[in-house]
Backbone as a printed PyTorch tensor [residue, N CA C, xyz], in Angstrom:
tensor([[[  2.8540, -17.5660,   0.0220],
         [  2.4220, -16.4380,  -0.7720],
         [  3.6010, -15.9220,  -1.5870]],

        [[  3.4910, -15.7810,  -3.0780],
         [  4.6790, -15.5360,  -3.6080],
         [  4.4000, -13.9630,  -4.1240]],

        [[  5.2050, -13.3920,  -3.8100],
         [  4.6460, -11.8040,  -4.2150],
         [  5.8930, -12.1000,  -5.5200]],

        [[  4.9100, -11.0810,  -7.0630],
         [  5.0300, -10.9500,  -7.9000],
         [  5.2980,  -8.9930,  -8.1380]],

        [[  6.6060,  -9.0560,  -8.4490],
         [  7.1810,  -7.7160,  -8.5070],
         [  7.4810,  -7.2110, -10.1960]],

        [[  6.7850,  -5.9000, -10.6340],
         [  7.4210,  -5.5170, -11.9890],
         [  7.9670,  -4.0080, -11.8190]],

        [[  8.2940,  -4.2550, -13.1190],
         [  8.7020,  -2.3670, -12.9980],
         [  7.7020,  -1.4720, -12.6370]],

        [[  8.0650,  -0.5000, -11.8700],
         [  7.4890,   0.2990, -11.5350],
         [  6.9210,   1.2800, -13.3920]],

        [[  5.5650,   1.6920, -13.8400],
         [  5.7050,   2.3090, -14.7550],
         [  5.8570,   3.5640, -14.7980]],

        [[  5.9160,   4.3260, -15.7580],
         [  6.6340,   5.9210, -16.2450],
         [  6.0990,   6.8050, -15.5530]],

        [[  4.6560,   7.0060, -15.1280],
         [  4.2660,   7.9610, -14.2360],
         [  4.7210,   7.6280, -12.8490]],

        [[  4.5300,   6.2440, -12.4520],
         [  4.8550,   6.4410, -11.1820],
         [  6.8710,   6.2790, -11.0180]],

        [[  7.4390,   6.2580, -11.8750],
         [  8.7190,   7.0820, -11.5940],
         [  9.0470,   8.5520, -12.0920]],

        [[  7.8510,   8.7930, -12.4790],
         [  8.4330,  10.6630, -12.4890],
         [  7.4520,  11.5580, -11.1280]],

        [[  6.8800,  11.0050, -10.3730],
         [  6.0460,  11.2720,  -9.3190],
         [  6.8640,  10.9490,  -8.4520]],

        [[  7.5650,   9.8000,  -8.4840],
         [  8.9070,   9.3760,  -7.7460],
         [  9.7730,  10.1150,  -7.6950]],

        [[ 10.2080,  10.2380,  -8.7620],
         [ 11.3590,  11.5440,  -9.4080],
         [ 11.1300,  12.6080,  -8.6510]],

        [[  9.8460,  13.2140,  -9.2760],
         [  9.7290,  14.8320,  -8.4460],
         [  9.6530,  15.2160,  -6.7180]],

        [[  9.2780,  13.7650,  -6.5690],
         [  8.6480,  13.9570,  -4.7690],
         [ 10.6020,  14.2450,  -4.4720]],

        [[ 11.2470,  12.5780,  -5.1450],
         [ 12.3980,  12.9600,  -4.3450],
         [ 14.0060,  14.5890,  -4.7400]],

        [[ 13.3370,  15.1670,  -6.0400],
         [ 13.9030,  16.1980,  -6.2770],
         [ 13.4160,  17.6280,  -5.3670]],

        [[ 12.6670,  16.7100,  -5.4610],
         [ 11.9150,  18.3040,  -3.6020],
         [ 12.5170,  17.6790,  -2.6080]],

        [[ 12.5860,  16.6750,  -2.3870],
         [ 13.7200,  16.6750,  -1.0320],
         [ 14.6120,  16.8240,  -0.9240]],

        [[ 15.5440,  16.2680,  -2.0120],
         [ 17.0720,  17.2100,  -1.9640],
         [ 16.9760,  18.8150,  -2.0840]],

        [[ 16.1810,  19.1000,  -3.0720],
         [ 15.9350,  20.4020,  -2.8920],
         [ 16.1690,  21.2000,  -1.1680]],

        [[ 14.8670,  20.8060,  -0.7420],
         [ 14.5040,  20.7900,   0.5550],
         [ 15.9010,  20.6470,   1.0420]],

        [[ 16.2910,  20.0570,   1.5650],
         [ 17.2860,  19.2050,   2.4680],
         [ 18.9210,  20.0760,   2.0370]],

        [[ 18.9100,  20.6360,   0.7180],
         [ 19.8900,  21.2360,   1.0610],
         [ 19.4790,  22.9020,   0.9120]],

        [[ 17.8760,  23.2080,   1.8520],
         [ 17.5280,  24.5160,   1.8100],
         [ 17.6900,  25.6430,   0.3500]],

        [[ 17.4030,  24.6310,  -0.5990],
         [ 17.1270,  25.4700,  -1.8560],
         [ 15.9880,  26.2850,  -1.9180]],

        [[ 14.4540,  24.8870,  -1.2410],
         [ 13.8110,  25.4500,  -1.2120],
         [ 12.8070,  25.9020,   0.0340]],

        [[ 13.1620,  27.0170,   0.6430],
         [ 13.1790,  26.4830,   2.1200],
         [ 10.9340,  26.1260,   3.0960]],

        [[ 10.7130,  26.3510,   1.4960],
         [  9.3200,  26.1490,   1.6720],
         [  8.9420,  24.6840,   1.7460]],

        [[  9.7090,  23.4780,   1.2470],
         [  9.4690,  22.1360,   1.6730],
         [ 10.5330,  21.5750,   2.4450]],

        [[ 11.7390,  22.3150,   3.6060],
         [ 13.0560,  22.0410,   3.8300],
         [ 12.2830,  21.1940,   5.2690]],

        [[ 11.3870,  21.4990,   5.7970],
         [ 10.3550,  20.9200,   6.9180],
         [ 10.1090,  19.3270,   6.3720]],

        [[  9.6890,  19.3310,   5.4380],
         [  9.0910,  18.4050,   4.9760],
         [ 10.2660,  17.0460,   3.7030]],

        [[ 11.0670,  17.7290,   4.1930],
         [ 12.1780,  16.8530,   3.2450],
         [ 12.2980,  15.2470,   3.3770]],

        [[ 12.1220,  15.0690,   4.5770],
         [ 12.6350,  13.4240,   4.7800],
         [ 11.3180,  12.8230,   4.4220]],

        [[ 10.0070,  13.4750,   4.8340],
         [  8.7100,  13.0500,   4.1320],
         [  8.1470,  12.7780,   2.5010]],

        [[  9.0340,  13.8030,   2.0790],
         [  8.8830,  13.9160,   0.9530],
         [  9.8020,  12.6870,   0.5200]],

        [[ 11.2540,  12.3030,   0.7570],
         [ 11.7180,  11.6360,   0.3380],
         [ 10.9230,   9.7340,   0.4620]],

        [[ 10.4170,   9.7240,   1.8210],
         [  9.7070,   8.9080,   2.4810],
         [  8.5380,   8.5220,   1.4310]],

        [[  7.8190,   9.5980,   0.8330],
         [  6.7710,   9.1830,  -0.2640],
         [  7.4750,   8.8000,  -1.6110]],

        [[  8.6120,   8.9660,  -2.1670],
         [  9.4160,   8.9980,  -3.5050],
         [  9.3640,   7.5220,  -3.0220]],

        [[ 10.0640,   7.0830,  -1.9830],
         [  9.9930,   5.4850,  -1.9520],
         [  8.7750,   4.9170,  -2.1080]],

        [[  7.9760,   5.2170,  -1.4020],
         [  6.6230,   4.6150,  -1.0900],
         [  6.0740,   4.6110,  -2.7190]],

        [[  5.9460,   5.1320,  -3.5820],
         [  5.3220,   5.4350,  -4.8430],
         [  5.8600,   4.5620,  -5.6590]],

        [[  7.6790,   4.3870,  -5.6000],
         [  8.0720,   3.4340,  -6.1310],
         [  7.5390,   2.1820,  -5.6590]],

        [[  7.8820,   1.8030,  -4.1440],
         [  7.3650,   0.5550,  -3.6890],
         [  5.7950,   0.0730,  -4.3370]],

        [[  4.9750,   1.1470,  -4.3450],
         [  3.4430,   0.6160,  -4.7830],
         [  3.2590,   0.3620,  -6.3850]],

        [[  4.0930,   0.9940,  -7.0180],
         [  4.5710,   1.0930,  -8.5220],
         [  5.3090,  -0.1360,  -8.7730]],

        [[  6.4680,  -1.2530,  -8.2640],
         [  6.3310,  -2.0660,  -8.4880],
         [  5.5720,  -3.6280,  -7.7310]],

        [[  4.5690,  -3.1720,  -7.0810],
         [  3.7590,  -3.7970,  -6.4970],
         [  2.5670,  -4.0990,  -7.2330]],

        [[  2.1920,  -3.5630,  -8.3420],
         [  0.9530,  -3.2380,  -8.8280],
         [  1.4640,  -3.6970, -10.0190]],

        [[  0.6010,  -4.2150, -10.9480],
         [  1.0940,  -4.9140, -12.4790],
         [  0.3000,  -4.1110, -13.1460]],

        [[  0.8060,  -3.5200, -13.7490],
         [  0.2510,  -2.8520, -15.1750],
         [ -0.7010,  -1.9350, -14.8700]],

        [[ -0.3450,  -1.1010, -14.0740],
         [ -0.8430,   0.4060, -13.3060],
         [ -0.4160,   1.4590, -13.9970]]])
């Protein structure tokens, strides 16, 4: 099985972007309303990328 990888496209790196700017946020208690949820949040920034270049022309 040969998995076929592209760029992730523009929405799903600014969904990327924002999930993981709330976790630093978070994480260094800027904002202490997602500081719970920081490593999750960062956890989905990957995941969005990962499915973003998993998916062709999404």
């Amino acid at each position: 099985m040969k998995l076929k990888l592209s760029a992730p496209t523009q929405l799903f790196f600014i969904i990327a972007l924002i999930l993981a700017i709330l976790a630093l946020l978070g994480s260094f208690a800027v904002l202490p309303a997602v500081a719970g949820y920081s490593f999750w949040l960062a956890f989905a920034a990957w995941a969005v990328l990962a499915l973003g270049s998993l998916m062709k022309g999404a």
